[in-house]
VEXKOL-52517 format. One record per residue (C-alpha): residue in three letters; y, z, x. Coordinates in Angstrom, 1 decimal. Example, Ala and Ser with C-alpha at 12.3 -4.5 7.8 and 13.67 -1.06 7.14 Angstrom:
# VEXKOL-52517
<pt type="ALA" v="-4.5" w="7.8" u="12.3"/>
<pt type="SER" v="-1.1" w="7.1" u="13.7"/>
//
This chain:
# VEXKOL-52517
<pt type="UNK" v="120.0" w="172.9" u="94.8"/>
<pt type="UNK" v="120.3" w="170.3" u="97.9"/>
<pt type="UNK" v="120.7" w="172.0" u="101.6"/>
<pt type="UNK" v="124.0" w="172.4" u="102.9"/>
<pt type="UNK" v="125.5" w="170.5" u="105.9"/>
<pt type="UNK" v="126.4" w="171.9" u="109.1"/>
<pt type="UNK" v="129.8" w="171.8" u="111.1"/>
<pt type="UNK" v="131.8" w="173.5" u="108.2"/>
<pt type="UNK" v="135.2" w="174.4" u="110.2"/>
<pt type="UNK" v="137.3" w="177.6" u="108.8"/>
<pt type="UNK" v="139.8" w="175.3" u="107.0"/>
<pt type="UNK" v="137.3" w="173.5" u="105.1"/>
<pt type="UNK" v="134.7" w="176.8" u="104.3"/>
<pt type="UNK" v="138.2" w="178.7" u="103.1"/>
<pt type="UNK" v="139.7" w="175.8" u="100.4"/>
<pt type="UNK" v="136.2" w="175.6" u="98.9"/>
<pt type="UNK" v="136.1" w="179.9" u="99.0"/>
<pt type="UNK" v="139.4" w="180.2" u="97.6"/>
<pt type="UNK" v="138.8" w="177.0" u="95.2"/>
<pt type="UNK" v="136.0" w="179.3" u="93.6"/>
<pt type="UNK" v="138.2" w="182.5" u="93.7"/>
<pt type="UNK" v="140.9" w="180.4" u="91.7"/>
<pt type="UNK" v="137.9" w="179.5" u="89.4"/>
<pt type="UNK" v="137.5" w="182.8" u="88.6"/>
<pt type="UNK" v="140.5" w="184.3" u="88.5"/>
<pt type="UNK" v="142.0" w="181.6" u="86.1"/>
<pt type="UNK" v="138.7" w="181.8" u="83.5"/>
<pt type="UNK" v="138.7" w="185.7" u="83.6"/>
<pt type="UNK" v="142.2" w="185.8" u="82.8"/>
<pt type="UNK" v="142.0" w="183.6" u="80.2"/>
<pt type="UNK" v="139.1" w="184.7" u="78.3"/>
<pt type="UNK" v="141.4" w="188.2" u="78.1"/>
<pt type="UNK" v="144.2" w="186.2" u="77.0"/>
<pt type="UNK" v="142.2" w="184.2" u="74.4"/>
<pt type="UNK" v="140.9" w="187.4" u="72.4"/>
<pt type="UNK" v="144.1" w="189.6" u="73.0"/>
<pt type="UNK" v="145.4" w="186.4" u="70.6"/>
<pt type="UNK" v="142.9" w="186.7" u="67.7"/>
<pt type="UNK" v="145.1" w="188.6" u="65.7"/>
<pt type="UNK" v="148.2" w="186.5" u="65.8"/>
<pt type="UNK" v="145.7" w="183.9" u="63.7"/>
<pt type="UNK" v="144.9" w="183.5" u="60.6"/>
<pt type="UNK" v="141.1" w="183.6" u="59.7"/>
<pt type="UNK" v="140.9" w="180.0" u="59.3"/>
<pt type="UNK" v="141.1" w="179.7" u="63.3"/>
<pt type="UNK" v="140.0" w="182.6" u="64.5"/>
<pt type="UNK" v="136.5" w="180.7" u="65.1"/>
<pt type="UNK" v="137.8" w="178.3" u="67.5"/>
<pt type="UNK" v="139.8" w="180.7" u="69.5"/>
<pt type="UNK" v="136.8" w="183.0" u="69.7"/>
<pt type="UNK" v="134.7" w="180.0" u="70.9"/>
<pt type="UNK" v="137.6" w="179.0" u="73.0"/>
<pt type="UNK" v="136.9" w="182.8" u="75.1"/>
<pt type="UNK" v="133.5" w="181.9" u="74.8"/>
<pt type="UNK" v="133.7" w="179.3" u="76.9"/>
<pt type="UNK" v="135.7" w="180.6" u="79.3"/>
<pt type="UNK" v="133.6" w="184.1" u="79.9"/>
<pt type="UNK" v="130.4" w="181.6" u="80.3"/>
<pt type="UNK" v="132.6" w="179.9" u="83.1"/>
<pt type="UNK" v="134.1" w="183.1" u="84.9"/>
<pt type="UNK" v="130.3" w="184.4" u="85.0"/>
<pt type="UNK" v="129.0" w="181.2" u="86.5"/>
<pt type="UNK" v="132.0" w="180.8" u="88.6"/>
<pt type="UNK" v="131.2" w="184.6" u="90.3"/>
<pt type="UNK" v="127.6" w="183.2" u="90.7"/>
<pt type="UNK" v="128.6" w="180.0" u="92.1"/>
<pt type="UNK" v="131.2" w="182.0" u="94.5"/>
<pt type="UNK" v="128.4" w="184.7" u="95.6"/>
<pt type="UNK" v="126.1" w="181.9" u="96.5"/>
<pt type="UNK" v="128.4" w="180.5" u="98.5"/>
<pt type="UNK" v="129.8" w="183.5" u="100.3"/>
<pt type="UNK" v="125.8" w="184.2" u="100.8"/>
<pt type="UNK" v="125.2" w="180.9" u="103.0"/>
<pt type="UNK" v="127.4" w="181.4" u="105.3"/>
<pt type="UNK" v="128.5" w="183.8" u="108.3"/>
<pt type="UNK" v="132.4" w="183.7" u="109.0"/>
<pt type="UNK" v="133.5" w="185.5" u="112.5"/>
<pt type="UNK" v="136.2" w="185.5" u="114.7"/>
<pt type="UNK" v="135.0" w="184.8" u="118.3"/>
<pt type="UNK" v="136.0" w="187.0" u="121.1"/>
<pt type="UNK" v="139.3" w="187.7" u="118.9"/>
<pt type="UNK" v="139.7" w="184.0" u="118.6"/>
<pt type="UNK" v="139.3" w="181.0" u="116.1"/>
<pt type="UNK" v="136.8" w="181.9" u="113.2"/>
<pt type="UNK" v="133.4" w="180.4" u="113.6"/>
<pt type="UNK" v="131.3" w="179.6" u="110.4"/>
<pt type="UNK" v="127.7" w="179.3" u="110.8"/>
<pt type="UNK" v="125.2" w="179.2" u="107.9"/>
<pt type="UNK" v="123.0" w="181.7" u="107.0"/>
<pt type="UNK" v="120.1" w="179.7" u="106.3"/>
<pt type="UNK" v="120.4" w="181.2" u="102.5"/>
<pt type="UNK" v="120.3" w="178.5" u="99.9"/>
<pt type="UNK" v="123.7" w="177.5" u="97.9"/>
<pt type="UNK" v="122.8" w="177.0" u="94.3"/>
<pt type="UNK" v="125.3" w="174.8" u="93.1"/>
<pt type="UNK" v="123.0" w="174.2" u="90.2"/>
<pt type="UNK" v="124.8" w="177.2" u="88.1"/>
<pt type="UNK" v="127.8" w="174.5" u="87.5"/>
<pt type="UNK" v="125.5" w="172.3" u="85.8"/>
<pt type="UNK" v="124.4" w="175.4" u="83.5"/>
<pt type="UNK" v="127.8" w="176.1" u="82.8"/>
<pt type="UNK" v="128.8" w="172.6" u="81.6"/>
<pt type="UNK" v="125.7" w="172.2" u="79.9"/>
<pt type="UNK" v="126.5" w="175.5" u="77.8"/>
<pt type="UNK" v="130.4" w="174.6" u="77.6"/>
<pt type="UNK" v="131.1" w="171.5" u="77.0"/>
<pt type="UNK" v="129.5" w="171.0" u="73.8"/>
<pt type="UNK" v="131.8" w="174.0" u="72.8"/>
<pt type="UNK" v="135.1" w="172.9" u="74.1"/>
<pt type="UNK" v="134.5" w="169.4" u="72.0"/>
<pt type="UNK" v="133.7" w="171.7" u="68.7"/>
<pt type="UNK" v="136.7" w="173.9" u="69.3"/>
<pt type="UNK" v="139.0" w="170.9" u="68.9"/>
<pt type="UNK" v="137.7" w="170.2" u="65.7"/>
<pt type="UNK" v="137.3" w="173.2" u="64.1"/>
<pt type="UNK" v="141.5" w="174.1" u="64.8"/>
<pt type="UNK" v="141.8" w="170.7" u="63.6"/>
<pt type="UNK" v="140.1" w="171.6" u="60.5"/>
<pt type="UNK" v="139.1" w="168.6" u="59.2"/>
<pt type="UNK" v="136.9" w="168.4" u="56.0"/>
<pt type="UNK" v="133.7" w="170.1" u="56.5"/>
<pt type="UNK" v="131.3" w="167.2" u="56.0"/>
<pt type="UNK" v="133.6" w="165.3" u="58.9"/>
<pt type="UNK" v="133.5" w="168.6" u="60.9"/>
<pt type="UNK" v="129.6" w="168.8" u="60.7"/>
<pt type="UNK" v="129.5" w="165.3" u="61.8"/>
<pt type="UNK" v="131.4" w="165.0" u="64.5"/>
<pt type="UNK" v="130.2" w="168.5" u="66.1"/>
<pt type="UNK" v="126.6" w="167.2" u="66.6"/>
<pt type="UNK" v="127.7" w="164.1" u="67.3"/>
<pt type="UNK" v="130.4" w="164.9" u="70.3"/>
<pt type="UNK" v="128.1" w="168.1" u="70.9"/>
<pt type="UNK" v="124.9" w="166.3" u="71.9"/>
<pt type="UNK" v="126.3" w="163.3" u="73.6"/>
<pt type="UNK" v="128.2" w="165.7" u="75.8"/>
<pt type="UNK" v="125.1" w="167.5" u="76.4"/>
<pt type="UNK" v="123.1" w="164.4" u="77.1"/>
<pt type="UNK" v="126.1" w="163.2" u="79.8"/>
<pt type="UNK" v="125.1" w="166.7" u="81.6"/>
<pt type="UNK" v="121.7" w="166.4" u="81.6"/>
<pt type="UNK" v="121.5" w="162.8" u="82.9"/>
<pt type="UNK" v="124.0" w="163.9" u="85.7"/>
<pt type="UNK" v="122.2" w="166.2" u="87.4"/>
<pt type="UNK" v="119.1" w="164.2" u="88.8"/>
<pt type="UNK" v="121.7" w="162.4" u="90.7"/>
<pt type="UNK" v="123.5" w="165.1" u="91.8"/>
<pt type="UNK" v="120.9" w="167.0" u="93.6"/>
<pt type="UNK" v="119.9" w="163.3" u="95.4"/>
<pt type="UNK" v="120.8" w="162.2" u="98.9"/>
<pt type="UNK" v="120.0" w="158.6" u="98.4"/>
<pt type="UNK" v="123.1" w="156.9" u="97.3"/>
<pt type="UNK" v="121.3" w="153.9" u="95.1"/>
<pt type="UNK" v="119.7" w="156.9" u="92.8"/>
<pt type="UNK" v="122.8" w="159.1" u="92.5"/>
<pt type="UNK" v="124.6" w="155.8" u="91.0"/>
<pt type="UNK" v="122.0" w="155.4" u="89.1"/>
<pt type="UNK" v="122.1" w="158.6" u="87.3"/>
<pt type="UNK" v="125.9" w="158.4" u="87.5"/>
<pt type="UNK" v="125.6" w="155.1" u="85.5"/>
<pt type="UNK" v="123.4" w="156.9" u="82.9"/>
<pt type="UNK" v="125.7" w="159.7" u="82.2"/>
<pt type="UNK" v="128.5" w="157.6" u="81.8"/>
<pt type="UNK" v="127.5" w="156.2" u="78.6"/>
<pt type="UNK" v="127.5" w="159.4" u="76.4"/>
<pt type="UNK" v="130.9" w="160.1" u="78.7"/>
<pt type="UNK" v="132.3" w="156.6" u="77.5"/>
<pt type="UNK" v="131.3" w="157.2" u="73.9"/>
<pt type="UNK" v="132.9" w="161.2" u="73.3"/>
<pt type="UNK" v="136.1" w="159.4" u="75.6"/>
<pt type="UNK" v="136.6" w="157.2" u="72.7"/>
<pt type="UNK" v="136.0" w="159.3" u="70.1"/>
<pt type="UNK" v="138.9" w="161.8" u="71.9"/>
<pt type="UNK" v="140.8" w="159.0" u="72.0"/>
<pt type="UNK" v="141.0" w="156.7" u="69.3"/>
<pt type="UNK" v="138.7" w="158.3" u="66.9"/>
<pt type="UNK" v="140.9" w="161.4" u="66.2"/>
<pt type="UNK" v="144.0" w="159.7" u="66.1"/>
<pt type="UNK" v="144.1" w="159.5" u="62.5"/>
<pt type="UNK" v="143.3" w="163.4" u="62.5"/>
<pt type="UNK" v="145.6" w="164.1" u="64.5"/>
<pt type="UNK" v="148.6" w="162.3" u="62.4"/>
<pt type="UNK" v="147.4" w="164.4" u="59.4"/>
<pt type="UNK" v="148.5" w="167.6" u="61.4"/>
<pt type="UNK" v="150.3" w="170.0" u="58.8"/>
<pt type="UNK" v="153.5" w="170.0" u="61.1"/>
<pt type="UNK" v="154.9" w="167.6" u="64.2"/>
<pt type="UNK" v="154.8" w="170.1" u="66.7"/>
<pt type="UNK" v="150.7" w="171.0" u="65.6"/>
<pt type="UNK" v="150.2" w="166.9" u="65.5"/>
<pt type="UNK" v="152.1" w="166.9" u="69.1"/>
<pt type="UNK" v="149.3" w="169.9" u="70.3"/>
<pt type="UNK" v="146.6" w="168.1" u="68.8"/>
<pt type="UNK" v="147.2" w="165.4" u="70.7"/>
<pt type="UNK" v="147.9" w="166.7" u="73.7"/>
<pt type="UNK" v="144.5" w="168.8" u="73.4"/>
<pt type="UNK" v="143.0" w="165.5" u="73.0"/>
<pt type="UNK" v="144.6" w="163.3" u="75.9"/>
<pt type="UNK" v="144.1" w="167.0" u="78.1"/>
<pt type="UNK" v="140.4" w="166.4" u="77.5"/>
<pt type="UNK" v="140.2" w="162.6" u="78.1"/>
<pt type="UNK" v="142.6" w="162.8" u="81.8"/>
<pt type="UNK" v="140.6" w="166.5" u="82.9"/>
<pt type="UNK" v="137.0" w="164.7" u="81.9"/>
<pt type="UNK" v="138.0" w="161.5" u="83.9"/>
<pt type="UNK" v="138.3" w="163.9" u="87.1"/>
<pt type="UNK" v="134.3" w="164.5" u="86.9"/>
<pt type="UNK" v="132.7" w="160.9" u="87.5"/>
<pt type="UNK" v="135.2" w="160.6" u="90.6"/>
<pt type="UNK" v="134.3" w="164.0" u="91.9"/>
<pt type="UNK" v="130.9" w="163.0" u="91.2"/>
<pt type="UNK" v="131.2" w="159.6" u="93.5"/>
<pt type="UNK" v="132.5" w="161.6" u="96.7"/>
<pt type="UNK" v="129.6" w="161.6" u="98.5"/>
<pt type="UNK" v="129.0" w="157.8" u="97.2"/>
<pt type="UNK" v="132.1" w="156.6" u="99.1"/>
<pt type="UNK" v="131.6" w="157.3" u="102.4"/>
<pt type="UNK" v="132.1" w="160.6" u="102.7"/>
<pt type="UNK" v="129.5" w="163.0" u="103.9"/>
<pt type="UNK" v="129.1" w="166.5" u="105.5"/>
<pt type="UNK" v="131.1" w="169.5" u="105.2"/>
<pt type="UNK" v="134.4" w="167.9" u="104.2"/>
<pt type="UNK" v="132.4" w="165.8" u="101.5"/>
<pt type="UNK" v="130.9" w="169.3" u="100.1"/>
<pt type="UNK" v="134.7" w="171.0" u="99.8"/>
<pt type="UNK" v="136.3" w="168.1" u="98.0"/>
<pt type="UNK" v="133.2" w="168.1" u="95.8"/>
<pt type="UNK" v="133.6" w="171.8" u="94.9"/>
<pt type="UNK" v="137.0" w="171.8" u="95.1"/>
<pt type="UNK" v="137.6" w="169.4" u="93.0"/>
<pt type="UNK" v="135.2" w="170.0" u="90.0"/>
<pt type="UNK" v="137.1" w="174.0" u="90.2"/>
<pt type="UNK" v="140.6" w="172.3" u="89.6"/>
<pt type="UNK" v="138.8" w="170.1" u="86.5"/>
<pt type="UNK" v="137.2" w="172.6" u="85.0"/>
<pt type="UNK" v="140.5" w="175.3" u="85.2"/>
<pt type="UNK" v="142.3" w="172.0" u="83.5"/>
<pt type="UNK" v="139.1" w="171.0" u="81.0"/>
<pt type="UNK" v="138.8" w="175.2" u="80.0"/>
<pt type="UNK" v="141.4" w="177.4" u="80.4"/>
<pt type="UNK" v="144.4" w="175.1" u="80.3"/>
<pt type="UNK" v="142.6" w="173.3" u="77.2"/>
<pt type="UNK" v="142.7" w="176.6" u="75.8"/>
<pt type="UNK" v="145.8" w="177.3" u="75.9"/>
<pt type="UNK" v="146.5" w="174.2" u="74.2"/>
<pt type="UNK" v="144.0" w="175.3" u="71.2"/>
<pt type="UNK" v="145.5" w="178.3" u="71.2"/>
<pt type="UNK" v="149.1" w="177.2" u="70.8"/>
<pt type="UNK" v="148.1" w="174.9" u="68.2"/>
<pt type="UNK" v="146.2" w="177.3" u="66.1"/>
<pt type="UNK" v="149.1" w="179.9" u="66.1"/>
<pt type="UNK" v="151.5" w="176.8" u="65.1"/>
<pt type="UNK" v="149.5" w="175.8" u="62.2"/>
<pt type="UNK" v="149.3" w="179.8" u="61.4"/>
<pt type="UNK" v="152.7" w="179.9" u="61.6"/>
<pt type="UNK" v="153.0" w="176.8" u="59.1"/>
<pt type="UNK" v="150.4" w="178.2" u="56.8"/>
<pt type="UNK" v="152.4" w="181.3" u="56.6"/>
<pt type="UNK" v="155.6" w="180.2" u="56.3"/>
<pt type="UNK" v="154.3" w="178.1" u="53.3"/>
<pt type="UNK" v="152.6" w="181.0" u="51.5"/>
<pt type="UNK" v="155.8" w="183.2" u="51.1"/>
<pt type="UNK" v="158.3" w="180.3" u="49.9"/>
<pt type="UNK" v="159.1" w="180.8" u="46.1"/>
<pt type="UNK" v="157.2" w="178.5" u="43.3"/>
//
């Protein structure tokens, strides 16, 4: 939790406010959409959709946190019938609810890919623990830096976190591929993938988001891209990703079906 700047113009407080309302609004909706779909399953994937809403309701709750915070350190007014003036409340922002959140959902989202890839169980053990602590670890060693002013120990930290990040990258990458290639149809192999490469571009948002304040920015404007930006990469890295685990999990229903009723 690191004290806010001052100076915020109207323009700048109002893309980070509606930034969060778009956080919410998008991982509410999804987490509805998510379990309204658990029937159109089969069994086999109704796990990973269920984690898949899981993820998604731990991120709408955090984003309404995250949002009332914000809302709470600050006074907007129009003055004398003019130009809005935004003045802070002297209330703390506690941006440390996003790091909660990604600590909670990111091991998730990696374990949702493979379980609706469904891989054989000893691979799926594996790489669940595997992907799931080194995702955690990334969060953990990226916080310290985020809460620091100085710039030498927030690239430090952002150094440190990168490693784990590096390592599940790779595994999304090229690890899976041969997975992916064993999908029981093109179009589930064609969603696998996409799942994947979803993942690797929306995760490649966070480091830069990260450096913001490491590149010469600073202040207010420095704070909305910040927030701003990790919204729009978590909406792409949670509920679009969803959708994508979703479609392929009612493909390979579809295929599992479809292979069920032909004649022997």
């Amino acid at each position: 939790m690191a004290p806010l700047p001052d100076g915020f113009s109207y323009a700048e407080w109002n893309a980070t406010y509606n930034g969060l309302s778009f956080g919410i609004a998008a991982m509410g909706s999804a987490t509805i959409f998510f379990w309204l779909q658990l029937p159109n399953v089969t069994k086999s994937y109704r796990t990973a959709l269920t984690i898949t809403g899981i993820v998604t309701l731990i991120a709408t709750y955090h984003y309404i946190r995250i949002f009332n915070s914000w809302s709470e350190a600050f006074t907007v007014a129009s003055k004398d019938g003019g130009d809005y003036e935004v003045k802070l409340t002297g209330a703390p922002f506690n941006d440390g609810y996003r790091y909660v959140d990604w600590l909670l959902t990111v091991p998730l989202l990696l374990i949702e890919l493979i379980l609706v890839m469904k891989l054989p169980q000893a691979e799926t053990v594996s790489l669940s623990w595997k992907l799931g602590l080194a995702s955690a670890l990334m969060v953990a060693l990226g916080y310290p830096g985020e809460i620091q002013e100085d710039l030498s120990v927030r690239w430090f930290w952002w150094c440190l976190s990168m490693m784990p990040f590096c390592y599940v990258v790779f595994t999304l990458a090229v690890g899976l591929a041969e997975a992916t290639s064993k999908q029981p149809s093109p179009a589930a192999a064609s969603l696998a993938s996409a799942a994947r490469y979803l993942t690797v571009f929306s995760w490649l948002t966070y480091p830069f988001v990260y450096m913001v304040k490491s590149v010469g920015l600073a202040g207010p404007a420095a704070t909305m891209y910040e927030q701003v930006g990790y919204s729009i990469a978590d909406v792409m890295a949670k509920a679009v990703f969803g959708v994508l685990i979703w479609a392929l999990a009612a493909e390979k229903s579809a295929v599992e079906e479809s292979g069920k009723l032909l004649p022997n």
